[in-house]
C-alpha positions as CSV (number, residue, x, y, z in Angstrom):
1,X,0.0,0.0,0.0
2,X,2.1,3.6,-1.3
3,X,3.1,5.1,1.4
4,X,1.4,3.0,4.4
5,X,3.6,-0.1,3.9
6,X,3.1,-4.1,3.4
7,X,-0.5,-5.9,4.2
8,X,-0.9,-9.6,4.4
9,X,-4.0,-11.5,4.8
10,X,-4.3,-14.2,6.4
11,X,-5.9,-17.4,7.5
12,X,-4.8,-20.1,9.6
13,X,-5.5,-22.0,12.4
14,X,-4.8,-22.7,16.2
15,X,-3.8,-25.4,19.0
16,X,-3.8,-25.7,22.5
17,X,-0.1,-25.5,23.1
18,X,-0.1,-28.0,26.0
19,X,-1.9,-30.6,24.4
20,X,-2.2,-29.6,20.7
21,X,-5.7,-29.7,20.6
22,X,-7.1,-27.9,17.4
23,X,-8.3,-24.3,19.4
24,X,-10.0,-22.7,16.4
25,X,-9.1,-20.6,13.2
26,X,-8.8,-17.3,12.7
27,X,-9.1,-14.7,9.7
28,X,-6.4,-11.7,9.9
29,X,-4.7,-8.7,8.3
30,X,-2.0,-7.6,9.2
31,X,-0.2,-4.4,8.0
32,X,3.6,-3.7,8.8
33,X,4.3,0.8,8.2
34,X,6.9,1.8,6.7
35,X,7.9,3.3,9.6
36,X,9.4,1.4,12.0
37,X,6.6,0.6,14.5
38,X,3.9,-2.5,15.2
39,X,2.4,-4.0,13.1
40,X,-1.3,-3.1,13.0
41,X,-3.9,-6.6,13.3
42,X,-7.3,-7.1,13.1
43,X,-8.1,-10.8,13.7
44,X,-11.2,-12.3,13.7
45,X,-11.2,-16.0,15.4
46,X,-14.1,-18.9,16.2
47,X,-13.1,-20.9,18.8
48,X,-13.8,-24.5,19.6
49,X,-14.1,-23.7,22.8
50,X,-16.7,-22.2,24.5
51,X,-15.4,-18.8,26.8
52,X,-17.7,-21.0,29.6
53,X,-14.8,-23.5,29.2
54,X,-11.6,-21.4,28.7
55,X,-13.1,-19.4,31.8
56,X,-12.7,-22.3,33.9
57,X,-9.5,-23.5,32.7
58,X,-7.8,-19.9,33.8
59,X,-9.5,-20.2,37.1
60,X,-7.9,-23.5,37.4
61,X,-4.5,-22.6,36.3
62,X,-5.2,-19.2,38.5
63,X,-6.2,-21.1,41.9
64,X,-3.4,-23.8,41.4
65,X,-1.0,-20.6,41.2
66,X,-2.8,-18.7,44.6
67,X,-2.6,-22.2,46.5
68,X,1.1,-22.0,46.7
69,X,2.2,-22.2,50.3
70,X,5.3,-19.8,49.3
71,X,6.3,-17.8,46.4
72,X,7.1,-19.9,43.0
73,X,10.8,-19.4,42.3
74,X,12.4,-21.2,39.1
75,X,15.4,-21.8,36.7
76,X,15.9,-22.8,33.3
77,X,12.2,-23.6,32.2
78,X,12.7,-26.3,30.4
79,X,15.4,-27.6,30.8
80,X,18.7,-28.4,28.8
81,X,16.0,-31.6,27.9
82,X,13.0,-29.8,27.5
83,X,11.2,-30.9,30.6
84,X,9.3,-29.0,32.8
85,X,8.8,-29.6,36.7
86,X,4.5,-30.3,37.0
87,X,4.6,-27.3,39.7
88,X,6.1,-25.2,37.2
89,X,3.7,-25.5,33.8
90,X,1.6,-22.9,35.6
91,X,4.4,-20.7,35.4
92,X,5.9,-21.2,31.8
93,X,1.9,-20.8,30.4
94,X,2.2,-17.8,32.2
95,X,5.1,-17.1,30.1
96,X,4.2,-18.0,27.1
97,X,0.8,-15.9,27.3
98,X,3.0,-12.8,28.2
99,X,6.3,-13.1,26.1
100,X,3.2,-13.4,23.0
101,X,3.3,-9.7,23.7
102,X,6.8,-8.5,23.6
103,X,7.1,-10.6,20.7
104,X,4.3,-9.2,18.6
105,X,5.8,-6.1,19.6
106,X,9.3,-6.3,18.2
107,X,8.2,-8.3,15.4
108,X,8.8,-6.9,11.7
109,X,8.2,-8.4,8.2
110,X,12.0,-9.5,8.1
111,X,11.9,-10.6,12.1
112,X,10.1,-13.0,14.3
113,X,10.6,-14.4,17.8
114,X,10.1,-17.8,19.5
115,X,9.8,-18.1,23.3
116,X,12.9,-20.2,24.0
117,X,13.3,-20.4,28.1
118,X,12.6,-18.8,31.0
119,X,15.7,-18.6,32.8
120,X,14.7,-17.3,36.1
121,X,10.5,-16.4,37.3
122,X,9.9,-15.2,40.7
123,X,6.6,-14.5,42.5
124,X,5.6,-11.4,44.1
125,X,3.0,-11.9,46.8
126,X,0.6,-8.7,46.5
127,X,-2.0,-8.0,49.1
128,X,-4.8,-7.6,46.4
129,X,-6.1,-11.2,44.2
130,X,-4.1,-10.4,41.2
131,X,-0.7,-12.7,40.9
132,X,2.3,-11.1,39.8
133,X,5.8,-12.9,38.6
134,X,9.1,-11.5,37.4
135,X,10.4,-13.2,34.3
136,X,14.0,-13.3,32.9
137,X,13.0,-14.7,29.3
138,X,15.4,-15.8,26.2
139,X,13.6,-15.1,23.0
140,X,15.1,-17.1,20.1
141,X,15.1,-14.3,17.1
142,X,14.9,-15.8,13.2
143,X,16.2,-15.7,11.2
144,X,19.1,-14.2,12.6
145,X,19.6,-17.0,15.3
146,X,20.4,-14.7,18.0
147,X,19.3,-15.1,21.8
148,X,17.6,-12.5,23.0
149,X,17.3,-11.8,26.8
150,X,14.2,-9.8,28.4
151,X,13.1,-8.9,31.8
152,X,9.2,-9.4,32.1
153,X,7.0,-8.0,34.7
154,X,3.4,-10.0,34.5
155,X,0.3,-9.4,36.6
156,X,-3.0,-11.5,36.6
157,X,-6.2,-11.8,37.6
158,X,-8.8,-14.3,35.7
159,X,-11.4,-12.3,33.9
160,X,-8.9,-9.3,33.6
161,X,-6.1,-8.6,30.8
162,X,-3.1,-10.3,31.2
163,X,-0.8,-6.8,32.1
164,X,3.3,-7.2,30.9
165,X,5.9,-4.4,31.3
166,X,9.2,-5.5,29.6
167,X,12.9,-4.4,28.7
168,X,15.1,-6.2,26.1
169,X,18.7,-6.0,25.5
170,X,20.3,-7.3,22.5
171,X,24.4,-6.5,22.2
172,X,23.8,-6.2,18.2
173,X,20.8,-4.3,18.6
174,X,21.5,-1.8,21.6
175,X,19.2,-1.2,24.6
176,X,15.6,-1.9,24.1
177,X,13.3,0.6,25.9
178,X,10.5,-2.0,26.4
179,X,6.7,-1.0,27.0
180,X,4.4,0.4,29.6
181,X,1.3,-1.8,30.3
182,X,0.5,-4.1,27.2
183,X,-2.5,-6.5,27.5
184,X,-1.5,-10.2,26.4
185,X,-3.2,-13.1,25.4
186,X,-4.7,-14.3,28.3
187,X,-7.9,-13.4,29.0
188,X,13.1,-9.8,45.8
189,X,15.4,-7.7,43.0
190,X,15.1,-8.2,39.0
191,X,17.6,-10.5,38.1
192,X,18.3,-8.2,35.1
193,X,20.6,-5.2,35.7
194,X,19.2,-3.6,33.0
195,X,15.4,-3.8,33.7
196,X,14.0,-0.4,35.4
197,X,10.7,-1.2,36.9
């Protein structure tokens, strides 16, 4: 489009990504500017769940995450195997639901991202029902290979967009400023030096 940029259609379809379950399919354009910024979506998906359903499966994951007797803490999720601890797949769905957002953010027509690991999550205990974690992610950039390492600040409540502040740092790239308060997918000190929260 002269002087607004590229615009894709597209239609494709989606999985559970625990157990690979067809989700639904979705209709989508997406337009990358010519300046460098997002790119702007509009998606349109049918689910093959119900919300009644997908409702009950984050107040699930939500209560398993408020019936810790202490804070989560956690390294390298997975591991060098690619196996996750069973009282640590809350937290990595967490992840995955949040890092969704940094990626389509610095995502371009030339660049994509991949949640690789989470090398470090801690949990913040708040006095109000949301559930909030600190994240040291590695996002596996293509098709340049590199490893890129963010700091992610999450907050939750079921019912309530998922809330992620973040700051990326990429040695080829320079500092990444990171965002204010982005909604995601999902309806102690940062171990980061260079995350400001």
């Amino acid at each position: 489009i002269a002087e607004a940029g590229h615009k894709y259609y597209l239609q494709f379809s989606t999985e559970d990504y625990r157990t690979g379950e067809n989700a639904g399919s979705c209709l989508a354009t997406v337009l990358y500017p010519k300046k460098k910024s997002p790119p702007v979506v509009t998606i349109k998906c049918s689910d093959t769940k119900d919300q009644k359903e997908i409702q009950e499966e984050d107040n699930r994951l939500y209560q398993r995450i408020r019936h810790q007797t202490k804070p989560i803490t956690g390294n390298n999720i997975p591991d060098s195997y690619g196996n996750i601890e069973p009282a640590l797949e809350p937290v990595w769905a967490l992840a995955v639901a949040g890092s969704s957002s940094i990626m389509w953010e610095k995502s371009s027509e030339t660049l994509g991202y991949f949640l690789a690991q989470v090398k470090s999550v801690r949990q913040w205990i708040r006095k109000d029902d949301f559930i909030e974690f600190d994240y040291t992610i590695l996002l596996h950039e293509i098709p340049t290979q590199e490893i890129i390492s963010c700091h992610m600040r999450l907050t939750w409540l079921p019912g309530h967009p998922l809330k992620v502040k973040h700051f990326c740092a990429s040695e080829s790239h320079g500092a990444d400023q990171g965002s204010g308060a982005e909604p995601g997918s999902a309806a102690g000190a940062p171990a980061e030096t260079g995350a400001r929260f």
